[in-house]
C-alpha positions as CSV (number, residue, x, y, z in Angstrom):
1,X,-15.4,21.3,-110.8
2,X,-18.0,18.7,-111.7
3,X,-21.2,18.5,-110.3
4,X,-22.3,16.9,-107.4
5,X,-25.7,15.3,-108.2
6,X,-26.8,13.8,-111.2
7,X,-30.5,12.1,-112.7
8,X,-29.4,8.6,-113.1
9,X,-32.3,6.3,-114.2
10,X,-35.3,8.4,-111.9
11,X,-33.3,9.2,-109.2
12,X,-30.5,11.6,-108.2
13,X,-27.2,10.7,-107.4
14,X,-24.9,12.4,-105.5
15,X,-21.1,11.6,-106.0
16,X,-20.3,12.8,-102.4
17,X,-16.5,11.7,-101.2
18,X,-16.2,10.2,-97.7
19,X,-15.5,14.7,-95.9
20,X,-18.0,15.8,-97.6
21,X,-20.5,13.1,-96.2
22,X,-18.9,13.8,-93.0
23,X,-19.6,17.6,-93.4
24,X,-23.0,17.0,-94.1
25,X,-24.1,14.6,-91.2
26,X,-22.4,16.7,-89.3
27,X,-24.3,19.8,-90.0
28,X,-27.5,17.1,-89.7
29,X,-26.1,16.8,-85.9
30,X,-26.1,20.7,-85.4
31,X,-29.5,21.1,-87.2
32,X,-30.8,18.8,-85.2
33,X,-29.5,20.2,-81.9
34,X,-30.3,23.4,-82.9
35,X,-34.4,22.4,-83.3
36,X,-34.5,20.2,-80.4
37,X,-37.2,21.3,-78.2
38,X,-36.9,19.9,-74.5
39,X,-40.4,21.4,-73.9
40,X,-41.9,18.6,-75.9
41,X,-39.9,15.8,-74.4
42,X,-42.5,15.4,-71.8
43,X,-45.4,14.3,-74.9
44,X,-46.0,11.4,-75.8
45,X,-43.7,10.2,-79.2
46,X,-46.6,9.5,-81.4
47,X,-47.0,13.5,-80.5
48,X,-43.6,14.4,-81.3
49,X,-43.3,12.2,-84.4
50,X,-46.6,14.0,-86.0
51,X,-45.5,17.3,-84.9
52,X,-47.8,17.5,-82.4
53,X,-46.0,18.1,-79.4
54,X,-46.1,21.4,-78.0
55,X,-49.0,22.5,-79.9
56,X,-50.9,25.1,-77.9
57,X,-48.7,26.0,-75.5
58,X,-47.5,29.8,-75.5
59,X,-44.0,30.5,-77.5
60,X,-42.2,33.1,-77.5
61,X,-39.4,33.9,-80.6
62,X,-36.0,32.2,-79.9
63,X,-33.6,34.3,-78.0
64,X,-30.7,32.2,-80.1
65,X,-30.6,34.5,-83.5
66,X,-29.8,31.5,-85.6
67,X,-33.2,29.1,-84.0
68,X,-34.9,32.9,-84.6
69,X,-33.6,32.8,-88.1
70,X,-34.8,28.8,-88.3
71,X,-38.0,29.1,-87.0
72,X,-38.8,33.0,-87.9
73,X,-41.8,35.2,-86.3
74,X,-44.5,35.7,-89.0
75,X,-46.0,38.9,-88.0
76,X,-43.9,42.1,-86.2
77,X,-46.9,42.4,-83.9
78,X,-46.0,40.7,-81.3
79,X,-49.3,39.3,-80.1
80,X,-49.6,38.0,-83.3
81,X,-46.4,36.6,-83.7
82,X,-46.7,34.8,-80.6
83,X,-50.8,33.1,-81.4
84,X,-48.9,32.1,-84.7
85,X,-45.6,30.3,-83.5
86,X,-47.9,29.0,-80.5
87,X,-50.4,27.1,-83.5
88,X,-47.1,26.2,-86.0
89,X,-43.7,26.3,-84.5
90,X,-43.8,22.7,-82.8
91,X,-45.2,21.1,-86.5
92,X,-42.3,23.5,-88.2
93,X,-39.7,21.6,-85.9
94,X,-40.8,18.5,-86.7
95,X,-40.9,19.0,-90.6
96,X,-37.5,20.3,-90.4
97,X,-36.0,17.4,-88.5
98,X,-37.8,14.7,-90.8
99,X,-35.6,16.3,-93.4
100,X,-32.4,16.1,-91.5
101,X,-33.7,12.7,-91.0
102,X,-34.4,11.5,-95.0
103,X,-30.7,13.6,-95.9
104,X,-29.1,11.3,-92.6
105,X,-30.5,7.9,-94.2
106,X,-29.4,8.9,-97.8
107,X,-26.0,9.6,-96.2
108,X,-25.4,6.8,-94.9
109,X,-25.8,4.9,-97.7
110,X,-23.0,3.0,-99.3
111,X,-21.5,5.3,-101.9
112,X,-22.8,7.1,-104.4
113,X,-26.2,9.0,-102.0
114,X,-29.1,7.3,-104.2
115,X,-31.7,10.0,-103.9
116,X,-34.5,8.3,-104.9
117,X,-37.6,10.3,-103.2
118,X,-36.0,12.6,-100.7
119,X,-35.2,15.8,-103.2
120,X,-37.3,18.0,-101.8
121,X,-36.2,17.4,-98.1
122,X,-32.5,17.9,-99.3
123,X,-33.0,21.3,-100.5
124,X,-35.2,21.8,-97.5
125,X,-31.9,21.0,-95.8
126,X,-29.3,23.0,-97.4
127,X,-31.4,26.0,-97.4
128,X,-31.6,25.7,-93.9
129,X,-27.8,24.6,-93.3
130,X,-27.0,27.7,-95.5
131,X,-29.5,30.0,-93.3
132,X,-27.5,28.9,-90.1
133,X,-24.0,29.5,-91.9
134,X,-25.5,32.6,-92.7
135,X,-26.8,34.2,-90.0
136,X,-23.4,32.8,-87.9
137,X,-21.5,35.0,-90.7
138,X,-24.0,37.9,-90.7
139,X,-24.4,37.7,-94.4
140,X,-26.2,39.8,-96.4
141,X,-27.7,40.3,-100.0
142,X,-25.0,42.8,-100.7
143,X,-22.3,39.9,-99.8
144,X,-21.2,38.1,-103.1
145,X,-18.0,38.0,-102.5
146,X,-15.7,37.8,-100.0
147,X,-12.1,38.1,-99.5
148,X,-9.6,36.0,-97.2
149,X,-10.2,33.2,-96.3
150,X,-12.7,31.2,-93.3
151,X,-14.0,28.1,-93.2
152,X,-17.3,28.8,-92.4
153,X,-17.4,31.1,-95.3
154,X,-16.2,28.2,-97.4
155,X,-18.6,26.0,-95.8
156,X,-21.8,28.3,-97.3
157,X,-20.2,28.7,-100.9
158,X,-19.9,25.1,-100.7
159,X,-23.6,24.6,-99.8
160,X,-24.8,27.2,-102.5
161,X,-22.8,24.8,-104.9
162,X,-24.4,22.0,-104.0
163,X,-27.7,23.6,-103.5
164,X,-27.4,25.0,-106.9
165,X,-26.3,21.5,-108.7
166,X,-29.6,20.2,-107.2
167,X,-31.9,22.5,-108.7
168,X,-30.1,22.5,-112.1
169,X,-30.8,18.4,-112.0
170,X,-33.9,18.9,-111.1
171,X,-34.5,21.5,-113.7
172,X,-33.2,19.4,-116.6
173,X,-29.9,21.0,-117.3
């Protein structure tokens, strides 16, 4: 199987057919979803758009194991945990969703995806498509292998693939 992305004259190209594309603004849809925040709806959007929004008001951790495993508790004391999220979670949303935003615009370019200064937000992105996958499938580091077949399992293989040919471009090979 060739690789997906390639350095082509200071950028990275991804050779991307027209289901993978699909796959991908698709899981752009569901990451989105998943970090909306209605809480913050109420600011004003040059709040939201800086990441602002929400800041200061109390959070608690994310009943929904996969926003928990998105947006994860820094300390086990609880207390803590809580003055922590309250002063970073709404600017961790926001950073996350500008990256499903730069991988969206890159995929909707005409073919071949021109990455030209978004690399960093795409492995931001995969990691954290291959975090929800993951949590979904209850994967662990003991899992390298798994027999049968499922689609969501092919789905996060597929992701470490790609994740993988992206840091190989990036680290020269």
């Amino acid at each position: 199987m060739s690789r997906p992305f390639k350095r082509k004259k200071g950028a990275v190209v991804a050779k991307l057919d027209g289901n993978e594309r699909r796959v991908l603004l698709h899981l752009c849809d569901e990451i989105e979803e998943l970090l909306s925040d209605d809480s913050t709806s109420e600011a004003p959007q040059w709040a939201r758009d800086l990441g602002l929004a929400g800041v200061g008001e109390q959070r608690e951790t994310p009943t929904d194991p996969v926003v928990a495993r998105l947006l994860p508790d820094a300390y086990e004391d609880a207390e803590q945990a809580g003055e922590f999220r309250r002063l970073t979670e709404a600017g961790l949303r926001a950073k996350k969703l500008a990256h499903v935003e730069v991988v969206r615009r890159d995929l909707e370019q005409d073919p071949p995806v021109v990455i030209t200064d978004g690399v960093q937000q795409w492995l931001a992105f995969l990691a954290d498509c291959r975090l929800v996958l993951g949590t979904r499938l209850g994967v662990t580091e003991d899992d390298l292998m798994w027999p049968g077949l499922n689609p969501q399992k092919n789905l996060y293989l597929y992701l470490a693939f790609l994740q993988q040919s992206l840091v190989d471009v990036l680290m020269g090979e």
